[in-house]
C-alpha positions, 0 to 999 in steps of 0.5 A: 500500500502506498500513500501520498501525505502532502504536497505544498508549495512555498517560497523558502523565505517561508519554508526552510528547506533542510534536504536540497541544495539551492545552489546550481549543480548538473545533472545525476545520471539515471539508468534504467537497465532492462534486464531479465533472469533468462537472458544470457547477455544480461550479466553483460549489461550488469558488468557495465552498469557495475563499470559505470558506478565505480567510475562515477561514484555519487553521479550514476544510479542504476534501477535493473527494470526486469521485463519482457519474455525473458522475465518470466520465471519457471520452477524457483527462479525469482520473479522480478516483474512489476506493473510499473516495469511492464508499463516502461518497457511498454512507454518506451518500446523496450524490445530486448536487453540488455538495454537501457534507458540513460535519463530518459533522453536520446543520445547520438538518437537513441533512447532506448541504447545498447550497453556500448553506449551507456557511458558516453551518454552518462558523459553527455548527461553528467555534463548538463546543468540541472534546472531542479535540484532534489533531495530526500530523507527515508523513515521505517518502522520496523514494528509496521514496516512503514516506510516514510520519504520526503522529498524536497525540489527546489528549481535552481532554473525556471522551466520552459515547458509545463510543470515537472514531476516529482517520481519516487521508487523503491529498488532492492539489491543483493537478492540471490537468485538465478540468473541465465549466463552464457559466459560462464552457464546458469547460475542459481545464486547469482546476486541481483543488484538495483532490482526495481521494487515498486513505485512509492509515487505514483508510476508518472510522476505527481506535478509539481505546483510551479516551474518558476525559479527559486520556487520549493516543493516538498511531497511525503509518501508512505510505503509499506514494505513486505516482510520478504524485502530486506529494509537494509538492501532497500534504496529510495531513489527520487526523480524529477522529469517531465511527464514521461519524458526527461529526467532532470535531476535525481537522488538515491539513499538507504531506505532505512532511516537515511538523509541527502546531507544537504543542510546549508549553514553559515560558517558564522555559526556550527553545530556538532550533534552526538552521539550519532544516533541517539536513544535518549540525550541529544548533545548539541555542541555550539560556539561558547560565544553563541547567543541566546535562542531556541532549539526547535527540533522538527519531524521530516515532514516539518512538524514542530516536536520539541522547542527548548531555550539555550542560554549560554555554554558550548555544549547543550543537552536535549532530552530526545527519548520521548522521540519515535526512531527517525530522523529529526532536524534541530535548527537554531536561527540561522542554522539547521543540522539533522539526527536520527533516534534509534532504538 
């Protein structure tokens, strides 16, 4: 079951982002690798993929789309086919694999490419300035295994056509299986990478509220997870394109309690949270010097769970066990800092 919480809209003179950089960057590289288990060439195609990212680390992020007749499992082989991958390979003529899609764009006039392209189009990609920046923060409860993600989108550039989407998905990896080889013959624990999971979003994406430059949109989702995904080999990865076109920009993090560490602070002012995570007393280490304020500690969804006055003193505690496991954003005027409760 997947919800979608909230969307809203608002300059960030009025809602502080704590999960997205501001600041222009160019593009991250998204592969959507087509693939299945009886397909031989496709260890092929996980080789490259696996080249790619070692390569570019931080820049690619690989989601394995498995579909096609090829997919199709018999006796214990795993099944790895989603209604959202049959739908892509669908949208997007995928007519064999390994092949892939590199953001959803053409290169030399292919979009759906062979393996011997994916690099130079991952170049062509990475080398693109962003109009959007994106970043995220993942919550799980292990007693109901829900899964939370907020996602934040600012526009470093205003759009020229209509409103983009934002797109979330769940992939899972280190999943032993059978995979088909014709290098080496069929292999009954071959393990599986980057397996697309579901969609946590709806499969197109929900539109964002404006195109125009400086504006910040914030989206929740809930997911929850079958008890036959492994949480800590789960990742959230969150898109925004155009409708069934260009992927602009992209983030992926661990599905288990996780943050994009983007959190811009002034360097008049530094905060050290810890330990890291914490079960119970937060210590918050400040500048002896720094004024009297208010710590207010928020939920990622930005509601207010705790405020506290500081006075004076370079380290503070904060009492933090009435808190729910996640992660949690402690801001002071002028500066924020993330932490996460575990127990």
């Amino acid at each position: 079951m997947r919800t979608a919480l909230l969307a809203c809209l608002l300059s960030p003179a009025l809602m502080a982002q704590t999960l997205v950089s501001t600041e222009p960057t160019n593009r991250r590289g998204v592969l959507e690798e087509f693939t299945a288990v009886n397909c031989g060439v496709c260890p092929q195609g996980h080789a490259v993929a696996t080249s790619l990212l070692a390569a570019n680390p931080g820049e690619l992020i690989v989601v394995a789309v498995h579909g096609g007749g090829l997919a199709t499992p018999s006796g214990n082989q795993p099944d790895f086919r989603t209604t959202a991958g049959t739908s892509i390979w669908s949208q997007f003529g995928v007519s064999s694999q390994p092949t892939g899609l590199m953001n959803r764009t053409a290169h030399n006039g292919q979009l759906v490419m062979s393996r011997t392209q994916w690099a130079s189009a991952l170049a062509a990609n990475l080398a693109t300035p962003a109009p959007v920046n994106i970043g995220a923060a993942t919550q799980f409860d292990e007693d109901t295994r829900l899964l939370t993600v907020t996602v934040e989108v600012y526009n470093t550039a205003a759009g020229t056509g209509g409103y983009d989407r934002v797109h979330v998905l769940l992939t899972e990896s280190n999943i032993i299986g059978y995979q088909q080889n014709y290098q080496t013959g069929a292999q009954s624990a071959y393990v599986h990478q980057h397996v697309l999971r579901t969609y946590v979003s709806p499969l197109w994406g929900d539109e964002l509220a404006s195109n125009e430059q400086g504006a910040l949109d914030q989206r929740t989702y809930t997911f929850t997870v079958p008890t036959g995904w492994n949480i800590n080999n789960c990742h959230v990865v969150a898109f925004v394109g155009e409708y069934q076109g260009a992927i602009h920009n992209a983030v992926e993090l661990g599905a288990n309690n996780f943050a994009t560490n983007t959190v811009e602070q002034p360097t008049s002012e530094r905060m050290l949270l810890f330990p890291q995570p914490t079960s119970d007393v937060l210590l918050v280490r400040r500048e002896a010097n720094s004024a009297p304020t208010t710590f207010v500690v928020r939920d990622l969804a930005g509601r207010t769970v705790l405020e506290l006055p500081y006075s004076s003193g370079d380290i503070v505690s904060v009492d933090v066990s009435a808190l729910s496991s996640g992660t949690y954003v402690l801001t002071a005027p002028g500066v924020a800092q993330r932490f996460m409760v575990a127990r």
